[in-house]
Structures are given as C-alpha cells and as structure tokens.
BALOBA-1460 file (C-alpha; in Angstrom, 3 decimals):
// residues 308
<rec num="1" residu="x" x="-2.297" y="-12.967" z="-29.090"/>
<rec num="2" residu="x" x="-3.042" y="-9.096" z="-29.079"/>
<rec num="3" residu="x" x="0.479" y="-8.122" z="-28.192"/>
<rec num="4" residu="x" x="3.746" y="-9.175" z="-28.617"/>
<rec num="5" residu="x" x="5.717" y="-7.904" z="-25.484"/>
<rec num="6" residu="x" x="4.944" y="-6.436" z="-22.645"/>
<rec num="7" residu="x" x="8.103" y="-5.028" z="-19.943"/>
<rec num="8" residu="x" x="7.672" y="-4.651" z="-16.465"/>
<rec num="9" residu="x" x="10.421" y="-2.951" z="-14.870"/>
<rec num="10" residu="x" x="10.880" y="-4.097" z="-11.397"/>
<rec num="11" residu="x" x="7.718" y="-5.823" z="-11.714"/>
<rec num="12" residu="x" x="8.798" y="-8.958" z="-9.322"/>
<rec num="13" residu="x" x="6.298" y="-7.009" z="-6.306"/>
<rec num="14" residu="x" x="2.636" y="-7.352" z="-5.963"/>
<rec num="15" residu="x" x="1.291" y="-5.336" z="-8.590"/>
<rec num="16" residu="x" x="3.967" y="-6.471" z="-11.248"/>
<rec num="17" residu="x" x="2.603" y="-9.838" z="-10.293"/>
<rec num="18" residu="x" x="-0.833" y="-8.538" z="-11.091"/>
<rec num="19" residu="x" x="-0.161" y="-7.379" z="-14.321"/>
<rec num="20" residu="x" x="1.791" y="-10.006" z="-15.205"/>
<rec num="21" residu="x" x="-1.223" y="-12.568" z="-14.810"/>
<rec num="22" residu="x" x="-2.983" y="-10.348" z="-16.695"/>
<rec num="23" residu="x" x="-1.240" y="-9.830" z="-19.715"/>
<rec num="24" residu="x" x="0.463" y="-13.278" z="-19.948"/>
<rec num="25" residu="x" x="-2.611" y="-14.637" z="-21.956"/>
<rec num="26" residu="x" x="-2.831" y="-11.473" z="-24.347"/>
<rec num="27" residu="x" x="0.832" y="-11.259" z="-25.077"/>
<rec num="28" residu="x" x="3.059" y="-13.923" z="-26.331"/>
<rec num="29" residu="x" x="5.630" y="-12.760" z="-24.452"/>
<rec num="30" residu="x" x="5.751" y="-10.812" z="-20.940"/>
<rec num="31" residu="x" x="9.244" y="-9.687" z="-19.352"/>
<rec num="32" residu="x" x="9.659" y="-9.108" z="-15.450"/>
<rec num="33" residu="x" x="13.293" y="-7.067" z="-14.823"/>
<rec num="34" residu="x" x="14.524" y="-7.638" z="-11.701"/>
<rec num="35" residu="x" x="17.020" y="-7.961" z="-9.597"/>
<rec num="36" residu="x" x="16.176" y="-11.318" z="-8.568"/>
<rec num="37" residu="x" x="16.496" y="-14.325" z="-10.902"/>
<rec num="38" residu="x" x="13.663" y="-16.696" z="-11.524"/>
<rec num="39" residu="x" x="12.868" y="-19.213" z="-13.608"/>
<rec num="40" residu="x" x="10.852" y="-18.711" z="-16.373"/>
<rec num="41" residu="x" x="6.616" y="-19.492" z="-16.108"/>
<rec num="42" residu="x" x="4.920" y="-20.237" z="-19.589"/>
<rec num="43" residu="x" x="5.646" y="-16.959" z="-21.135"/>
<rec num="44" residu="x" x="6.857" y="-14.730" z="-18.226"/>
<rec num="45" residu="x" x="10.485" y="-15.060" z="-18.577"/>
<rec num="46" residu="x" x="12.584" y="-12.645" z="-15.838"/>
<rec num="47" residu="x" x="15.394" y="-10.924" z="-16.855"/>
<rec num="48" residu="x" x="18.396" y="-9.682" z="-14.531"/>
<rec num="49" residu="x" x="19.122" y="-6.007" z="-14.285"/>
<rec num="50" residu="x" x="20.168" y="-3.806" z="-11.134"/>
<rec num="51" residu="x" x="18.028" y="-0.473" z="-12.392"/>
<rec num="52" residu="x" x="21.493" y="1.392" z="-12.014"/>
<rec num="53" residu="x" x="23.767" y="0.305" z="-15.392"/>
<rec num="54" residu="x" x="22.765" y="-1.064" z="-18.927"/>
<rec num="55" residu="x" x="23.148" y="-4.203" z="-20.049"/>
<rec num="56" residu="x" x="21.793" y="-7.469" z="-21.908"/>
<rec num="57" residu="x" x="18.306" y="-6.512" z="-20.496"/>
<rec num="58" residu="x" x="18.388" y="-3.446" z="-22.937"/>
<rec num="59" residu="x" x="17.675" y="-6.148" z="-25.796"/>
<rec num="60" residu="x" x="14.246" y="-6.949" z="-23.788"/>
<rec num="61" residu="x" x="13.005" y="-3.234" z="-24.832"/>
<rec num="62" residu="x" x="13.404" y="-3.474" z="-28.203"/>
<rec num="63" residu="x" x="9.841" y="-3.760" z="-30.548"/>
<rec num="64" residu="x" x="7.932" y="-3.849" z="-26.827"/>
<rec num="65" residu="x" x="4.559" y="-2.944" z="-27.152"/>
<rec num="66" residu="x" x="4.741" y="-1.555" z="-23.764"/>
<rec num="67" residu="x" x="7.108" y="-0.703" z="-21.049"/>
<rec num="68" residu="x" x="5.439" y="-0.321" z="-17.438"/>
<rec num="69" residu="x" x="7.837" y="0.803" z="-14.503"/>
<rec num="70" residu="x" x="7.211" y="0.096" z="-10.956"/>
<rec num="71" residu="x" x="10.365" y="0.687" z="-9.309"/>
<rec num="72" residu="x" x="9.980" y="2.239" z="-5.887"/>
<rec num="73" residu="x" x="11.485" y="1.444" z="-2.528"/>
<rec num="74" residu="x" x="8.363" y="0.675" z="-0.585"/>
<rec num="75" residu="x" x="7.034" y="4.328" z="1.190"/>
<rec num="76" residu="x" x="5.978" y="2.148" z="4.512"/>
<rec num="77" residu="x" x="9.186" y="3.066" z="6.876"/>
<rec num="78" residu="x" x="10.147" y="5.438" z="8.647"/>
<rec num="79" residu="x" x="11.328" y="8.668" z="7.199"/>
<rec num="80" residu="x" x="15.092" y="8.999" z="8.143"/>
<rec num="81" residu="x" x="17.440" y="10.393" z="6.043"/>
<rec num="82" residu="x" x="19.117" y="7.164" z="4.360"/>
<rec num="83" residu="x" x="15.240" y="6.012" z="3.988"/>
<rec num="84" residu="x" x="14.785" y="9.510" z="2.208"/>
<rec num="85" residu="x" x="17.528" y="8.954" z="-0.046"/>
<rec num="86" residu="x" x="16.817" y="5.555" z="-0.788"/>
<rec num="87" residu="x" x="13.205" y="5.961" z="-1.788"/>
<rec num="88" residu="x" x="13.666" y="9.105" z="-3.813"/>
<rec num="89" residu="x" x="16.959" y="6.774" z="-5.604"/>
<rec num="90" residu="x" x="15.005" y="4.256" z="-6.058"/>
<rec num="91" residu="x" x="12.859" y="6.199" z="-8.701"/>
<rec num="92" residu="x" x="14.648" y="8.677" z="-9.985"/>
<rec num="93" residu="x" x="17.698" y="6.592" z="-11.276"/>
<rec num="94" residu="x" x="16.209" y="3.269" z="-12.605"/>
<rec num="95" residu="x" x="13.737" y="5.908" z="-14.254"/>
<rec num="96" residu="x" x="16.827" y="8.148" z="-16.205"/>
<rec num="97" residu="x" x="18.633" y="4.744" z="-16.627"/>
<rec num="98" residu="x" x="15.313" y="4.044" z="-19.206"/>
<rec num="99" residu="x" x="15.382" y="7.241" z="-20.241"/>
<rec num="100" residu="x" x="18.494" y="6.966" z="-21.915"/>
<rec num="101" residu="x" x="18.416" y="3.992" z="-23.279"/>
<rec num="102" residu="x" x="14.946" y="4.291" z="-24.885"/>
<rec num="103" residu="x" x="16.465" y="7.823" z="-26.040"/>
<rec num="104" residu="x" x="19.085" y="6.070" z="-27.989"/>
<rec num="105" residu="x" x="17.006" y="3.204" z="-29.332"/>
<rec num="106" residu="x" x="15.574" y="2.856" z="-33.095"/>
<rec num="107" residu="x" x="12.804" y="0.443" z="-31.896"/>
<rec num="108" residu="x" x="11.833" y="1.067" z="-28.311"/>
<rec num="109" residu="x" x="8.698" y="0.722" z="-26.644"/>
<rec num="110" residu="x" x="5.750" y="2.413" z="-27.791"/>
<rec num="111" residu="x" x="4.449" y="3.249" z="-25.110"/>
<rec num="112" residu="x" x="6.160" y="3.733" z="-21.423"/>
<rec num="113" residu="x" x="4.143" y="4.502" z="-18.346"/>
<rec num="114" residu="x" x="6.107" y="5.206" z="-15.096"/>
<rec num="115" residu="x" x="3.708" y="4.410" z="-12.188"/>
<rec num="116" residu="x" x="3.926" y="7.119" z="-9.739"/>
<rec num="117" residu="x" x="1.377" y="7.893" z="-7.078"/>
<rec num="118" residu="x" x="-1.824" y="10.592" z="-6.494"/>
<rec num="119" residu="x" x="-0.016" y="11.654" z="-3.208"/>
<rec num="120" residu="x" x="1.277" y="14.170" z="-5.158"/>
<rec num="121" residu="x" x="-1.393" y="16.140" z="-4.464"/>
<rec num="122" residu="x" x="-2.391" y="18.411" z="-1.223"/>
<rec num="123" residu="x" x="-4.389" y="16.634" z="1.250"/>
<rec num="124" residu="x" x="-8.002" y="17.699" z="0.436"/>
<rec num="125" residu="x" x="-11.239" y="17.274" z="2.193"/>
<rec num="126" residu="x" x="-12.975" y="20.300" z="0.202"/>
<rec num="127" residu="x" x="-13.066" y="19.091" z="-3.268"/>
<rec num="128" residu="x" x="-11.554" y="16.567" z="-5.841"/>
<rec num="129" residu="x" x="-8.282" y="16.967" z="-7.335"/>
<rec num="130" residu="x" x="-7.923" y="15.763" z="-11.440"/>
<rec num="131" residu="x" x="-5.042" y="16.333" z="-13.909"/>
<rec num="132" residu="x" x="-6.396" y="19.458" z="-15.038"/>
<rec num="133" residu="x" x="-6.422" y="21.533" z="-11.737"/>
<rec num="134" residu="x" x="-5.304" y="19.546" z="-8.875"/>
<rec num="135" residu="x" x="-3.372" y="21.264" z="-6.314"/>
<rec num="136" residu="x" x="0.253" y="20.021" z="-5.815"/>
<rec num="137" residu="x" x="0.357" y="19.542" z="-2.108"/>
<rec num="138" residu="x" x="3.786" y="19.973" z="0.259"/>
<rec num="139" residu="x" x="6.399" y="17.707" z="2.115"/>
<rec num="140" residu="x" x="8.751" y="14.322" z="1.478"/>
<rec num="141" residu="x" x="6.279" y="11.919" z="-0.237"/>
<rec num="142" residu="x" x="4.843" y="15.256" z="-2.851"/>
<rec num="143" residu="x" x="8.552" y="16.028" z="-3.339"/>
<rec num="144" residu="x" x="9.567" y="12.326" z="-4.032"/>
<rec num="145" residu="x" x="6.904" y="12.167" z="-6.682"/>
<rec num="146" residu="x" x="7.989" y="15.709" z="-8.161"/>
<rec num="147" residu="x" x="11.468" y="14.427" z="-8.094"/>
<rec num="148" residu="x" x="9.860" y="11.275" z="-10.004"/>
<rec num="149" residu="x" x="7.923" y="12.706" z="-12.454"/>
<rec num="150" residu="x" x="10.563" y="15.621" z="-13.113"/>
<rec num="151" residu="x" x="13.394" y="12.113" z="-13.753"/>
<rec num="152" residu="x" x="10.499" y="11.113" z="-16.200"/>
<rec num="153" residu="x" x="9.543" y="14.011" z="-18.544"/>
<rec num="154" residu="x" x="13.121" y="15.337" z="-18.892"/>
<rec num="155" residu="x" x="14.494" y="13.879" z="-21.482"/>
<rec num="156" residu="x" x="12.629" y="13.424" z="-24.697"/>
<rec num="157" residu="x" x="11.759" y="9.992" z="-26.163"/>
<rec num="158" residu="x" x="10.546" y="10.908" z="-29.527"/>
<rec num="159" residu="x" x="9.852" y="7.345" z="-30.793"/>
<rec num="160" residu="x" x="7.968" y="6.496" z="-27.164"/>
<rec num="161" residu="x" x="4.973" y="7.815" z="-25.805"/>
<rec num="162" residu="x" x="4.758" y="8.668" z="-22.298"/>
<rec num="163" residu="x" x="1.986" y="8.542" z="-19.559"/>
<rec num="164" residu="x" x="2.753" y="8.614" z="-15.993"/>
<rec num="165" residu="x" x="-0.352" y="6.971" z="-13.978"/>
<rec num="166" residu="x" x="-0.602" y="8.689" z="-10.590"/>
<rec num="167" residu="x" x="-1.684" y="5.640" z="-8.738"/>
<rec num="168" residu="x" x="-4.221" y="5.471" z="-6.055"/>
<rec num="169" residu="x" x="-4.276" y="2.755" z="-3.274"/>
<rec num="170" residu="x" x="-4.174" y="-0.359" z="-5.000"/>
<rec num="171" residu="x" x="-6.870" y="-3.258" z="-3.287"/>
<rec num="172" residu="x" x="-6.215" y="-6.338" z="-4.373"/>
<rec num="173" residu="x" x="-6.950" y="-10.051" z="-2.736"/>
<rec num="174" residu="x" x="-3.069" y="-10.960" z="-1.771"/>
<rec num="175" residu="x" x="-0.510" y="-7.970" z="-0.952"/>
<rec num="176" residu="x" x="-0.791" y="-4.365" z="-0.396"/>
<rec num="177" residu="x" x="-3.539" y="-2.263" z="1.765"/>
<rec num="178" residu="x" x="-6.266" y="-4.682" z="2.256"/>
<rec num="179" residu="x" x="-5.257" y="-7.813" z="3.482"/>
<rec num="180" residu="x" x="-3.659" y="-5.561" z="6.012"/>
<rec num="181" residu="x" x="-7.375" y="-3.865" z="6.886"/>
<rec num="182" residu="x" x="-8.769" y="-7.057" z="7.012"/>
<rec num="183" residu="x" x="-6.573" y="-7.998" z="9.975"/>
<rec num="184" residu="x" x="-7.400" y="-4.873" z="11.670"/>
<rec num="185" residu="x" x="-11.201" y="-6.107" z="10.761"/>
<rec num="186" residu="x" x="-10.792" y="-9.678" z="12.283"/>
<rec num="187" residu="x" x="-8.896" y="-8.556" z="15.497"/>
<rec num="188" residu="x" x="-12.099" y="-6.263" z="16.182"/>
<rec num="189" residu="x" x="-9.403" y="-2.954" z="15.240"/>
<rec num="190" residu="x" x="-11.632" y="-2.030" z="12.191"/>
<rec num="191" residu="x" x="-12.857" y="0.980" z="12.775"/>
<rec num="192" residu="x" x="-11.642" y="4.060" z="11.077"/>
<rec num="193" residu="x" x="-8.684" y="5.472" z="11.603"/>
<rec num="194" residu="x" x="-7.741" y="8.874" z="13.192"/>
<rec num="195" residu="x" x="-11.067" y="11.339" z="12.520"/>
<rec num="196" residu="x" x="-11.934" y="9.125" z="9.826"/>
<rec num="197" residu="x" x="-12.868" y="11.880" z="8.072"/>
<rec num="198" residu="x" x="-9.969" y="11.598" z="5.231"/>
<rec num="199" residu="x" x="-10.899" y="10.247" z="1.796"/>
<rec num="200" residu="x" x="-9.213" y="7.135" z="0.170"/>
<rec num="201" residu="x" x="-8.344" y="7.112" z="-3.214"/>
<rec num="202" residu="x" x="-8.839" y="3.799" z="-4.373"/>
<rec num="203" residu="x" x="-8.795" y="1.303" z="-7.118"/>
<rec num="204" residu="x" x="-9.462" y="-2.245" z="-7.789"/>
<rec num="205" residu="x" x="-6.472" y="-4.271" z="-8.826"/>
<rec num="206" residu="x" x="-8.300" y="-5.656" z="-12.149"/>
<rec num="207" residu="x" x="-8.675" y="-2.227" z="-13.291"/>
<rec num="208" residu="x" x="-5.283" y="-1.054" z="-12.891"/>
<rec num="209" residu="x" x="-4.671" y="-3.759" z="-15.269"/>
<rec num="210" residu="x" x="-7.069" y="-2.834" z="-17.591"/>
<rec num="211" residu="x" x="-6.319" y="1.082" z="-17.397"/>
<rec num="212" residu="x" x="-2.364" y="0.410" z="-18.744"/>
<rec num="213" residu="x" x="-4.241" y="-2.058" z="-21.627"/>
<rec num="214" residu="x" x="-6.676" y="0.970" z="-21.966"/>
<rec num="215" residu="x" x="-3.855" y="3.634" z="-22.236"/>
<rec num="216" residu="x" x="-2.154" y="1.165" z="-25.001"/>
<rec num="217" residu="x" x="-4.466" y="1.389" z="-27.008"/>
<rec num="218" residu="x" x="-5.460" y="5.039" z="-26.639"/>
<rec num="219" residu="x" x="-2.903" y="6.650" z="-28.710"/>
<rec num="220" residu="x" x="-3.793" y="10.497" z="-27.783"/>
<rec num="221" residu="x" x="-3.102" y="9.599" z="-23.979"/>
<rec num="222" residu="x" x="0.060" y="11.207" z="-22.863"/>
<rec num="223" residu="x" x="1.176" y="13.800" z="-19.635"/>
<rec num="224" residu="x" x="-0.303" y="12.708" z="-16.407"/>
<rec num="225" residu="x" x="-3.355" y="10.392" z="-15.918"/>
<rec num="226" residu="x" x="-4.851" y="9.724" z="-12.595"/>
<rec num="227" residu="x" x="-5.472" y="6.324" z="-11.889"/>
<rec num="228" residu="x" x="-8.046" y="5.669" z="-9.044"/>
<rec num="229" residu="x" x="-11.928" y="4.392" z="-8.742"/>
<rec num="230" residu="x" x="-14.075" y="7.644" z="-9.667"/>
<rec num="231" residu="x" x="-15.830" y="7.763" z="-6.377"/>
<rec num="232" residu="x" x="-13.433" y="8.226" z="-2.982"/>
<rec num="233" residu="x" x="-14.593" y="7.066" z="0.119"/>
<rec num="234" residu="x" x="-13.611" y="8.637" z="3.401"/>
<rec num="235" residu="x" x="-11.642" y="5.894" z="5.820"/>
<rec num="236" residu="x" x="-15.078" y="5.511" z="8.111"/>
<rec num="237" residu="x" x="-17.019" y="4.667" z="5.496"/>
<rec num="238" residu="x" x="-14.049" y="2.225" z="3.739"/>
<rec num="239" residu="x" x="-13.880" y="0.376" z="7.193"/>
<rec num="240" residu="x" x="-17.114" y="0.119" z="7.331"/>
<rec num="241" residu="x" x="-17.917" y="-1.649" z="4.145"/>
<rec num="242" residu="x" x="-15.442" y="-4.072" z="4.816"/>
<rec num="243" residu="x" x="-16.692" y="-5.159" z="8.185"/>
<rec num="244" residu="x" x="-20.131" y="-5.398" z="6.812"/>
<rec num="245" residu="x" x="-18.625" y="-7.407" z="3.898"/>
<rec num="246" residu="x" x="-17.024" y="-9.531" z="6.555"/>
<rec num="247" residu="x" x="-19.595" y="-10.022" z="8.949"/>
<rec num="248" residu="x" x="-18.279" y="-8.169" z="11.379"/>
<rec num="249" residu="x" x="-20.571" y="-5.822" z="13.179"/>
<rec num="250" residu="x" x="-17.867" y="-3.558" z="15.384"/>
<rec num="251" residu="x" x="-14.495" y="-2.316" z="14.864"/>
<rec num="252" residu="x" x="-12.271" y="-0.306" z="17.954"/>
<rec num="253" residu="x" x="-11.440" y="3.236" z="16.484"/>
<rec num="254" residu="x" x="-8.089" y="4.382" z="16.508"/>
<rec num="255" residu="x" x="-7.463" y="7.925" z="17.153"/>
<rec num="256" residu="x" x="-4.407" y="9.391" z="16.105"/>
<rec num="257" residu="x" x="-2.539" y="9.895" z="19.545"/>
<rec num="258" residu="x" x="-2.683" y="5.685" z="19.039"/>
<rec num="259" residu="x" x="-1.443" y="5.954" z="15.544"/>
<rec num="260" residu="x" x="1.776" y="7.799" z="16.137"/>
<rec num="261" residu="x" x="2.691" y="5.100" z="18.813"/>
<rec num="262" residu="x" x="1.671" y="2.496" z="16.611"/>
<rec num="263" residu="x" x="3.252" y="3.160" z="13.643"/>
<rec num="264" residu="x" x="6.836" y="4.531" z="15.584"/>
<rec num="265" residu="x" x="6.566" y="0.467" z="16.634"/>
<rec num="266" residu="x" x="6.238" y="-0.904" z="13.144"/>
<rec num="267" residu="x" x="8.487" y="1.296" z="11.734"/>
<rec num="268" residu="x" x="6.019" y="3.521" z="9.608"/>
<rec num="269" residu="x" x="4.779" y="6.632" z="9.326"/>
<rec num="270" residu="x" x="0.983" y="8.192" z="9.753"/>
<rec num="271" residu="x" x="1.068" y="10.330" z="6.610"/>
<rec num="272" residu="x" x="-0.389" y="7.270" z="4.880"/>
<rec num="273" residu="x" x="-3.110" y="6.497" z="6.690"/>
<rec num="274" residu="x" x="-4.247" y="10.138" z="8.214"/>
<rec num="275" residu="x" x="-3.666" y="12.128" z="4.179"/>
<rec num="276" residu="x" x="-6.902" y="13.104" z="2.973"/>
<rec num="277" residu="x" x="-6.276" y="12.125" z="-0.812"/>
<rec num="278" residu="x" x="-9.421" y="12.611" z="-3.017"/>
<rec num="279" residu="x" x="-8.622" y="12.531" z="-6.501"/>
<rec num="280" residu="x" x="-10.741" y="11.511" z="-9.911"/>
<rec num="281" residu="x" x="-9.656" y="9.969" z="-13.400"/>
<rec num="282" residu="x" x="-11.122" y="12.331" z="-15.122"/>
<rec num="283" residu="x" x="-8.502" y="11.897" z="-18.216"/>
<rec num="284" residu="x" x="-9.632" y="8.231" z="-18.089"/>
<rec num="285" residu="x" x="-13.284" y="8.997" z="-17.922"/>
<rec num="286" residu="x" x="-13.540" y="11.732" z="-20.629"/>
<rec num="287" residu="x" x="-11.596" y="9.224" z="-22.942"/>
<rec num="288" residu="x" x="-14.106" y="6.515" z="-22.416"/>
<rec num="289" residu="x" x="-12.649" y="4.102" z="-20.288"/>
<rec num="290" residu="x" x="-15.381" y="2.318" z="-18.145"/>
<rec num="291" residu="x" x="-14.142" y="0.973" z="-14.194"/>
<rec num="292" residu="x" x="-15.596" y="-2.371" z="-13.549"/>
<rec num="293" residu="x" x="-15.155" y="-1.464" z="-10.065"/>
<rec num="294" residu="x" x="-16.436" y="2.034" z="-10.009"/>
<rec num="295" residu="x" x="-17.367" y="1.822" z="-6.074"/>
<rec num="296" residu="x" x="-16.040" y="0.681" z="-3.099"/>
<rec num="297" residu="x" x="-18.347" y="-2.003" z="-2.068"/>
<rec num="298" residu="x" x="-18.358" y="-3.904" z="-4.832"/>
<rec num="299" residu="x" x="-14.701" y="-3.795" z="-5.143"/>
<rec num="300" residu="x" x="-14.482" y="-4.996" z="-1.337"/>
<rec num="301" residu="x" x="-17.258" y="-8.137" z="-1.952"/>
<rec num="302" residu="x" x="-15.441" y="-9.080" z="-5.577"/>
<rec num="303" residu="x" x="-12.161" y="-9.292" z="-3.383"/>
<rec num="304" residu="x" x="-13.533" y="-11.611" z="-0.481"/>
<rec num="305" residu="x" x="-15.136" y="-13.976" z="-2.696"/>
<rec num="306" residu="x" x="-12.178" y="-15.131" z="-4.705"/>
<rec num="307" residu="x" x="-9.375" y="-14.097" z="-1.854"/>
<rec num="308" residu="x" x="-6.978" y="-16.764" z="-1.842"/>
C-alpha cells in the first residue's frame, strides 16, 4: 500500500464516497467521520463524531497521511436566515474544531485540505479567474466561503500542511449535478438554462480524486488551489454535449423568469445555476499535474458509459 491512512471528515456524502473508493486500495486504512454509524467495509472503517466537540475520533488523526474535510450543509435551499446560519456553521465550526486539535497534536496529519468551493469568486464572463489574480466576487455564498477559508488559515498548524481546494462542480455518474441534468435531458428540459451564456466550472469526479493524491505528494503545495477542468464551458454548450452524448437531439430552454418559479418550488435558489463561474487550476497546471478529463465531452461520454 502507498499510504497508511487517509481521514475524511464528514466524508459519508457523495464525494467522500468517491474518494473513499479511491483510496481504499492505496491505503491500508481509510477513515469516514461522521455522524452516522456504519459498519465497517474492507478497510473503510467509520468513526462517530458530531464536528462540534472532541473525542475518541481525535485518535483517528494521529500519523494520517492525509486529512480531507468536506463538511458543508448542502448550498441547494433556500436562503433564509436559519439556512444562512446553518450553512456558514456547518463549516466554520467542524473546521476550528480540527484546527485545534491538529494544533495541539505531536503527530497529526501531514497534510489537511479543507474543500471549499470556486464560488468565491465574482461571476465572470470577461476572463478567467486563478489563485493568483482572481477577483473575490460579493454576496451569501462568497461570504460563506470567506468565512470558511478565514476558520481555516487562522490558526497555525505548524506540523500540518494546508491547501484549501476551491472546488468546481463536481460530475460524477451517481449524485451531485449531473444525474440531475440528465433528467432535465430525458424529459426534453435540456436546453440551457437562463441566457446560457454563463460558464461552468467543472471537473470530473476521478480527477478530484487524483488532484488530493496529487497535492499529497506535492510537498511545496500550500494556500489556495483551484480545483476545476482547465477549459470552462458556458451552460449552452454543457447541455448540449450531453444531449448529443445522449442521443437526444432537442432540449426546451429555460429562461430565467421560469427559473425563479422553479426553484422557489423546490426550495432552491438560482444563484447556482445563472453564476457565471470561470475559473482555471493554474497552481495545478504549473506544478505538473495532468487532468485525464481536461474537456467536457469526454468527461460527459466517460460518465454515460459506466453510469450505474
């Protein structure tokens, strides 16, 4: 085995599953902390912990070769106030909780990345935003992920490198954005969405795997990394791509007036579907990491020929 432990912090969600397949046949032992008990698989054992109060699970940290934290109430509501505080909580205190425990420890993890997200930065249809001089943009979801990042970097973990991965939109065969598209696809609602102008940050699910294995390994990788597909597409030309990929030959736009209504029903909010977010990796690129998905079709095809 390559490793010897690998922690994922409220990694019982889709992409904690993800990783999780991924590294349980490199690492002899992979941890899942969560709040929900569950039996152990082969080598994926789950450990209780509420992301609020130490505990037993502290032992779990110790001689890690990584820590990867994913806790996050899920962004797809409405934004009320108690959903406000609830989503912004649910980063910011699981994330100081590890912060002072790895603070404290003589053998913590060597390295920690706290997944946060790329909407941090302004909606932008004019040019790319990277880590070097990408415009911070305005309004609840930037200043949840200032608020996150801020809970992340302020206290110093001198034995534990840090990276926080600014995650794109995550495709993937079985949760998350796609298999919701592909409804939209099959029910003849796949065409793009408001002006369809907005670009999507994307990146395959494989390579958000192989990104944290990359950033393990790459010990002069710390600060902020984007992690997305180096080439955006805007939503018209996503939608597109996946209806060809599907066989599908028409999809019914849906202009924003239809959005609002739509996602007032379901209980979301338009923000992330109508936010122009075009971002690159260029801290992944320039250190030599290659995408095995670099574009947008062949992500899509890979996807619906092994979708389960």
């Amino acid at each position: 085995m390559k490793y010897a432990k690998i922690v994922l912090a409220g990694g019982n969600g889709y992409l904690g599953s993800v990783l999780a397949n991924y590294y349980k046949t490199i690492a002899r032992h992979v941890v899942i902390l969560s709040r929900k008990s569950k039996a152990a698989e082969d080598n994926v054992e789950t450990v209780l912990w509420d992301g609020r109060t130490e505990g037993q699970w502290t032992e779990t940290l110790k001689d890690a070769d990584m820590l990867i934290n994913l806790c996050g109430k899920n962004v797809n509501c409405r934004y009320n106030e108690k959903n406000r505080e609830e989503i912004i909580a649910s980063r910011t205190v699981p994330t100081r909780l590890l912060n002072k425990v790895i603070a404290e420890m003589a053998n913590p993890p060597k390295l920690w990345i706290n997944v946060t997200s790329a909407t941090i930065y302004r909606h932008a249809e004019d040019h790319s935003q990277d880590e070097y001089t990408g415009e911070i943009g305005y309004g609840f979801s930037i200043d949840v992920c200032k608020q996150w990042e801020a809970s992340f970097f302020e206290t110093e973990t001198a034995l534990t490198r840090k990276v926080a991965l600014r995650m794109g939109i995550v495709l993937g065969r079985n949760d998350s954005v796609f298999p919701r598209l592909l409804n939209l696809v099959k029910f003849g609602l796949g065409g793009h969405q408001g002006d369809g102008q907005q670009y999507v940050s994307w990146i395959h699910e494989h390579d958000v795997a192989r990104c944290t294995e990359w950033l393990l390994n790459k010990e002069g990788l710390v600060g902020v990394v984007n992690c997305v597909a180096p080439l955006a597409v805007k939503n018209t030309e996503l939608m597109r791509l996946i209806r060809k990929a599907f066989g599908i030959p028409f999809g019914l736009p849906s202009p924003q007036w239809l959005l609002e209504i739509g996602m007032l029903l379901i209980g979301s909010e338009t923000e992330l579907v109508l936010k122009s977010r075009w971002v690159v990796p260029n801290r992944l690129l320039e250190s030599g990491f290659v995408f095995q998905f670099p574009n947008a079709k062949h992500a899509i095809h890979d996807i619906l020929s092994i979708r389960v």
